[in-house]
C-alpha positions in Angstrom: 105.4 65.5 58.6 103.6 62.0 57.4 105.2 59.7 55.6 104.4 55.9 55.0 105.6 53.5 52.6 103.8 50.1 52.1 101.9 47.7 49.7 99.0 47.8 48.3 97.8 44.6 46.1 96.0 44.4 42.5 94.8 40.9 42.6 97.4 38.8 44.6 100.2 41.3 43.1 101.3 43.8 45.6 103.0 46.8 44.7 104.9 49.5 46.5 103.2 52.9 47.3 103.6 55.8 49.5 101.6 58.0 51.5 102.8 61.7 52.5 102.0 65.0 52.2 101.6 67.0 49.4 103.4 69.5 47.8 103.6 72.7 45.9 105.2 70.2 43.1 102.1 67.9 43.2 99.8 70.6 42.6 99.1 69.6 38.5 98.7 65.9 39.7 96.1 66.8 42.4 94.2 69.2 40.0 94.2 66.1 37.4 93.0 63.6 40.4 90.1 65.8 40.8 88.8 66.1 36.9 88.9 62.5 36.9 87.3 61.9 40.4 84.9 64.1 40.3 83.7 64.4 36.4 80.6 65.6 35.1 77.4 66.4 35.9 79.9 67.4 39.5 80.3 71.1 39.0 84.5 71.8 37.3 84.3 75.0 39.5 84.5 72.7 42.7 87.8 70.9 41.4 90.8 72.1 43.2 92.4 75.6 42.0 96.1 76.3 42.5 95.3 78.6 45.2 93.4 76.2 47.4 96.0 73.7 47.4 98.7 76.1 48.0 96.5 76.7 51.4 96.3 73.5 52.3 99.8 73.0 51.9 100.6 76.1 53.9 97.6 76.0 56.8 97.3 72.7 57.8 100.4 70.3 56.1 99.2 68.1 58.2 95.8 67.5 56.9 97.3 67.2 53.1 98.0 63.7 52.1 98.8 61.9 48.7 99.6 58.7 47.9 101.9 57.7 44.9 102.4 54.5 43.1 105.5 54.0 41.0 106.2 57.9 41.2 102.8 58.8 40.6 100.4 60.5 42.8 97.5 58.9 41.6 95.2 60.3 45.1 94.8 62.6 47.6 93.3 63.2 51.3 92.6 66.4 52.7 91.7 68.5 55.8 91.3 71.2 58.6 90.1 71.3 62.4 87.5 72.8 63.2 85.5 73.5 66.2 82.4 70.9 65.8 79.3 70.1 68.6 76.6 67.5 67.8 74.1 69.6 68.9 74.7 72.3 66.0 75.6 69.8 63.6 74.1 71.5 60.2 76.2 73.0 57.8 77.2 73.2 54.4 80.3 72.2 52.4 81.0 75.4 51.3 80.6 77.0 55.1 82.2 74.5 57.0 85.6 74.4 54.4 85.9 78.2 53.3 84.6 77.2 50.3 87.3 74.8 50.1 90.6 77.7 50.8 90.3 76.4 54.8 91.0 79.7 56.1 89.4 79.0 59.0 91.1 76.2 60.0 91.6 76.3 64.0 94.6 74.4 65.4 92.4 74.8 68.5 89.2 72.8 67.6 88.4 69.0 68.6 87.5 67.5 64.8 89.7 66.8 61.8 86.9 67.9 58.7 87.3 65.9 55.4 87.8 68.8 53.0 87.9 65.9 49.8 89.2 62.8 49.0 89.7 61.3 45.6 91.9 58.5 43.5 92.1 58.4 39.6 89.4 55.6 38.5 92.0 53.7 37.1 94.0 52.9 40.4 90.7 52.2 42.8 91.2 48.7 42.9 94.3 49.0 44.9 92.3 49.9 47.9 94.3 53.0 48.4 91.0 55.5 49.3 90.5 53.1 52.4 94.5 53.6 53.2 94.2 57.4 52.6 91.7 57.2 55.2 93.5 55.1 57.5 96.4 57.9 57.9 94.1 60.5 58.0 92.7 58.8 61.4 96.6 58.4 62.5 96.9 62.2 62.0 93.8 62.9 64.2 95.7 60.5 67.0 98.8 62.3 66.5 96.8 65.7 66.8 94.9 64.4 70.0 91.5 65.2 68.3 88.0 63.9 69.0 87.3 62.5 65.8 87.3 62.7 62.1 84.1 64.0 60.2 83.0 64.6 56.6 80.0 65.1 54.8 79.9 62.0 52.4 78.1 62.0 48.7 75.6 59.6 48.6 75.4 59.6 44.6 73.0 56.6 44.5 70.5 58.1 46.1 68.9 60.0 42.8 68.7 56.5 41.3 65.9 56.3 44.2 64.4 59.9 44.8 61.5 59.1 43.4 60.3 56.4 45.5 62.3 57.2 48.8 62.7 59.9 50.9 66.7 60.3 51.7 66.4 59.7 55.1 64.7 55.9 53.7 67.7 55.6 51.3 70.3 55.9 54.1 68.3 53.9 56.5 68.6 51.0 53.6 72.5 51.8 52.4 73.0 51.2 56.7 71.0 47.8 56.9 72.4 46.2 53.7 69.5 46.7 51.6 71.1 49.1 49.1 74.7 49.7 48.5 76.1 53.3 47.5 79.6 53.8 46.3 80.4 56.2 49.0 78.7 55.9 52.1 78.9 51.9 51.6 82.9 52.6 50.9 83.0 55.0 54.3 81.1 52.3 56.6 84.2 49.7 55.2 86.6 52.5 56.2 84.8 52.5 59.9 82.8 55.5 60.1 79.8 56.0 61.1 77.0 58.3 60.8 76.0 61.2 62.7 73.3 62.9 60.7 71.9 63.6 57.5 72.2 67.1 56.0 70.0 68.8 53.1 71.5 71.1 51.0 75.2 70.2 51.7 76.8 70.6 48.3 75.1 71.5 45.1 75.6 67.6 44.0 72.6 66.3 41.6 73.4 62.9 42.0 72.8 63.3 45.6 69.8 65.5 45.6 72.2 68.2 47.4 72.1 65.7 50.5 75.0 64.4 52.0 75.5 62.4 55.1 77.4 63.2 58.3 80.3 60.5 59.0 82.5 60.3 61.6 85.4 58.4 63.1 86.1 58.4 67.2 89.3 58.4 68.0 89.4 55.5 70.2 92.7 57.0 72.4 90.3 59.6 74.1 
């Protein structure tokens, strides 16, 4: 099981937080994580239900992280393996996670999938979505994987829609030209993109779009 303590800074402050997996004791934080993550116009009936978490917990341990600060968990990573080729590389969301219950996750596959991340708005500038994301790419090391993938939001985009196609809105997040709060935040976290998918997740902010991420892991 995974388990890391370390410091995370707000300003030139650093402060002691830890990283592990979650719990069936977490479950009410990681419920309130995602309301505040992922508030309106994002559907409620995509937040975490007691059920899901319980499966992550119990199918793939691994895969569920959390990170507390001063005995709170204020975030949470999670994921599954799956079975993923380039080649066939459109899905949605909703196909590729069981709807988010990962009962098709396959301890036999080559990719660790992003199910969701998310931190409580009032703890982001402590850094610690980039840190969730750095143990998630330990765990695909430790499970001798090819990589880590994940649809990202790109929830600037229907700022844009009007005047650029998505595939032009990427194009200009990539190059500098535009900054979106999550694919820019992925790039920083060193992934890279793959391909862009329509109809992902029903996200308005996105125009349904999301874009294909992935991390290599360099060991293989």
């Amino acid at each position: 099981m995974y388990k890391k303590q370390l410091y995370v800074f707000h300003g030139d402050r650093p402060i002691p937080a830890i990283i592990r997996n979650y719990e069936e004791k977490d479950i009410d934080a990681l419920i309130r994580i995602q309301q505040e993550s992922f508030p309106p116009p994002f559907p409620s009936e995509l937040w975490w239900n007691k059920e899901q978490l319980m499966n992550h917990i119990t199918l793939f341990p691994e895969g569920a992280l959390c990170v507390e600060v001063d005995g709170e968990v204020v975030g949470s990573m999670t994921g599954l393996i799956v079975n993923f080729h380039p080649s066939d590389a459109d899905h949605t969301w909703e196909e590729i996670t069981d709807n988010g219950y990962i009962r098709n996750h396959n301890r036999n596959g080559n990719t660790l999938y992003v199910v969701d991340i998310g931190v409580r708005p009032s703890y982001r500038k402590l850094g610690l979505g980039k840190w969730l994301m750095q143990s998630m790419y330990e765990v695909v090391v430790q499970q001798k994987l090819e990589r880590l993938l994940g649809g990202s939001r790109m929830p600037g985009y229907h700022l844009y829609a009007s005047e650029m196609t998505a595939e032009q809105y990427v194009d200009a997040v990539i190059k500098g030209k535009l900054k979106d709060p999550v694919i820019t935040f992925l790039l920083r976290c060193g992934r890279t993109p793959v391909k862009l998918v329509a109809n992902y997740l029903e996200d308005a902010q996105s125009c349904n779009y999301a874009l294909l991420m992935e991390w290599r892991n360099p060991f293989l």
